[in-house]
Structure formats: C-alpha cells, structure tokens
C-alpha positions in Angstrom: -35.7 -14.7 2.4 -35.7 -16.9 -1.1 -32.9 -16.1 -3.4 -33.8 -16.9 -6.8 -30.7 -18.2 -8.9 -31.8 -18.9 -12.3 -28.8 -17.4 -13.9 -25.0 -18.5 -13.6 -22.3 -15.6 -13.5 -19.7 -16.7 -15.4 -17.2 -13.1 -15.3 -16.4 -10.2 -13.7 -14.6 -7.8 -15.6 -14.0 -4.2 -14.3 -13.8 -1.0 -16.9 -11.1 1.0 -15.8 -10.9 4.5 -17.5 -7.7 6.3 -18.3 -6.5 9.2 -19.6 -5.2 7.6 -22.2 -6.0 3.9 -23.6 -2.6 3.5 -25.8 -0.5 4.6 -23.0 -2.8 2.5 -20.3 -2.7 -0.8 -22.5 1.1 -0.9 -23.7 1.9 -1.0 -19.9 -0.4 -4.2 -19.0 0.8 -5.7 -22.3 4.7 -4.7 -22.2 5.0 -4.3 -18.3 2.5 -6.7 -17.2 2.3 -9.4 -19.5 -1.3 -9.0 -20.5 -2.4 -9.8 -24.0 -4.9 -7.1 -25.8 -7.7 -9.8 -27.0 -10.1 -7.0 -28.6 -10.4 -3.3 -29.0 -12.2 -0.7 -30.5 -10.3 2.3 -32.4 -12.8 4.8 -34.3 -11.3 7.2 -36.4 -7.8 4.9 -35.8 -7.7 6.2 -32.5 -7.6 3.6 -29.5 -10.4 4.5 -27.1 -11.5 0.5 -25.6 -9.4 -2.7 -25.2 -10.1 -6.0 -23.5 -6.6 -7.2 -21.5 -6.4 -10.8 -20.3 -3.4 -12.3 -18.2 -4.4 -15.8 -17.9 -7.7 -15.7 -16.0 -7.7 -11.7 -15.1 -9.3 -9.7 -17.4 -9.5 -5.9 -17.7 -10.9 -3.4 -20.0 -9.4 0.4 -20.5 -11.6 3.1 -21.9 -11.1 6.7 -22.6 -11.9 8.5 -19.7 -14.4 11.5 -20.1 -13.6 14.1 -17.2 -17.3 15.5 -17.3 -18.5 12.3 -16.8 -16.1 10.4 -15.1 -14.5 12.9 -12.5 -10.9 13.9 -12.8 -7.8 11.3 -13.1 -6.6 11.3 -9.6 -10.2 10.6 -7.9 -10.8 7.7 -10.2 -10.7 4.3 -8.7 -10.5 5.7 -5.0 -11.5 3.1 -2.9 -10.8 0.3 -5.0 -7.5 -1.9 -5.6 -7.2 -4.7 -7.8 -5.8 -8.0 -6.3 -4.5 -10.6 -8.4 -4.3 -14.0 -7.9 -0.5 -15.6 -9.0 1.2 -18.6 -8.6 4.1 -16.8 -6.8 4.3 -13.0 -6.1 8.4 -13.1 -6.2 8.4 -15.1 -9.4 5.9 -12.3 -10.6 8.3 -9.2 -8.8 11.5 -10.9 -11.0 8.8 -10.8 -14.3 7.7 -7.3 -13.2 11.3 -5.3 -13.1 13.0 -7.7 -16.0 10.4 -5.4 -17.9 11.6 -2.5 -16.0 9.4 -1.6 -13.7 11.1 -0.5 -10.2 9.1 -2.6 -7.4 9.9 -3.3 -3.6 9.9 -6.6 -3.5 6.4 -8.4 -2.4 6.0 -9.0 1.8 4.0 -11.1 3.6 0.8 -9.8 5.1 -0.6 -11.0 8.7 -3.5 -12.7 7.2 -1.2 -15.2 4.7 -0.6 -13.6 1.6 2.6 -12.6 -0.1 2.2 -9.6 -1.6 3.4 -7.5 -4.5 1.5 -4.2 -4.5 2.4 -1.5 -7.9 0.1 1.3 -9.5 -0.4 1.6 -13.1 0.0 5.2 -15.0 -3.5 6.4 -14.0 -2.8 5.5 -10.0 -5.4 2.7 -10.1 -3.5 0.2 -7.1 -2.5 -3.4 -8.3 -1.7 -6.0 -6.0 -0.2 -9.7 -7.2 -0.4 -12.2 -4.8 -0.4 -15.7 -3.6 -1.1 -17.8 -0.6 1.3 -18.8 2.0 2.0 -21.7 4.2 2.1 -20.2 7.3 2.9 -23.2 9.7 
C-alpha cells in the first residue's frame, strides 16, 4: 500500500485538561520551568495556556466533567516522557523548586529516569539516555 505524504508534520502538542488552569500552569511554570507563551482568559479568568520548556510543549484547558469525564480518569493510559539532557541535573532543578522527588533510576532498556505527577495526576517522566557499556 502507497502512503501519500504531501504534508510535513511539524508538532505535536497534547491538550491536557485540568481542573483548574491557574493552578495547573503556575506548577509547569514555577515547578517545572516551563514558560506560558500564550493564553486565553475570557471574562479575566484563565481557561487555556500554551507551556513550552525548550522543545516540549503543552497546553492546559479547563476541564468540563460532562464532557471530559471526571479528574481522576483523565489521562489514564497515557504518560508524558520528556526528553532532558540529564534526569539528575533535572531531579536537583525539580526539588530546588520544592517539589519532593525520589531521585531518577535507570530502567532495563537505557534510560535514566525521573518519573512525578502534576496536580491533576497526569504522569510525567524526565529522561535521558544512558551509556550502558
């Protein structure tokens, strides 16, 4: 079978919804280091931002329960995995902001690992490659 590729993909950026987007995107910006780069507040109220840390990018949205199932079955089945230079340099970053981490292990497959969950329980996962020689 032909696949036709007439289009380049330049981005993939997952919509995560939360509870609540304020809460949600002062902890990637304060905790994590991301950088809110736009956003949408009607009526002053933050309801949508777009988070970038380097090259990962993010966007928060106000969840809707009726539509979007309640908090603690949201993002089942799906974790997050970022790419880092260097998971302990990123552990030392992570709790000098105060978050309260084990420190990041080395999986069988060659990745040191920093795993974390953010306030609405979506699982995060910093990581890098190592030389397993």
């Amino acid at each position: 079978m032909d696949v036709i590729q007439s289009a380049a993909v330049t981005e993939l950026v997952p919509l995560l919804f939360v509870d609540d987007v304020a809460r949600s995107a002062a902890f990637y910006r304060d905790k994590l280091g991301f950088e809110m780069t736009a956003s949408w507040e009607p009526d002053g109220k933050l309801t949508w931002c777009r988070m970038r840390r380097g090259g990962a990018v993010l966007m928060l949205q106000t969840a809707c329960p009726e539509e979007d199932g309640p908090g603690g079955s949201r993002g089942r089945g799906v974790e997050f995995f970022f790419t880092c230079d260097d998971a302990h340099a990123m552990h030392a970053d992570l709790t000098a902001n105060g978050l309260k981490l084990d420190p990041p292990k080395v999986a069988f497959y060659g990745m040191k690992q920093l795993f974390l969950k953010d306030p609405d329980g979506y699982h995060l996962c910093f990581q890098n490659q190592v030389d397993q020689r």
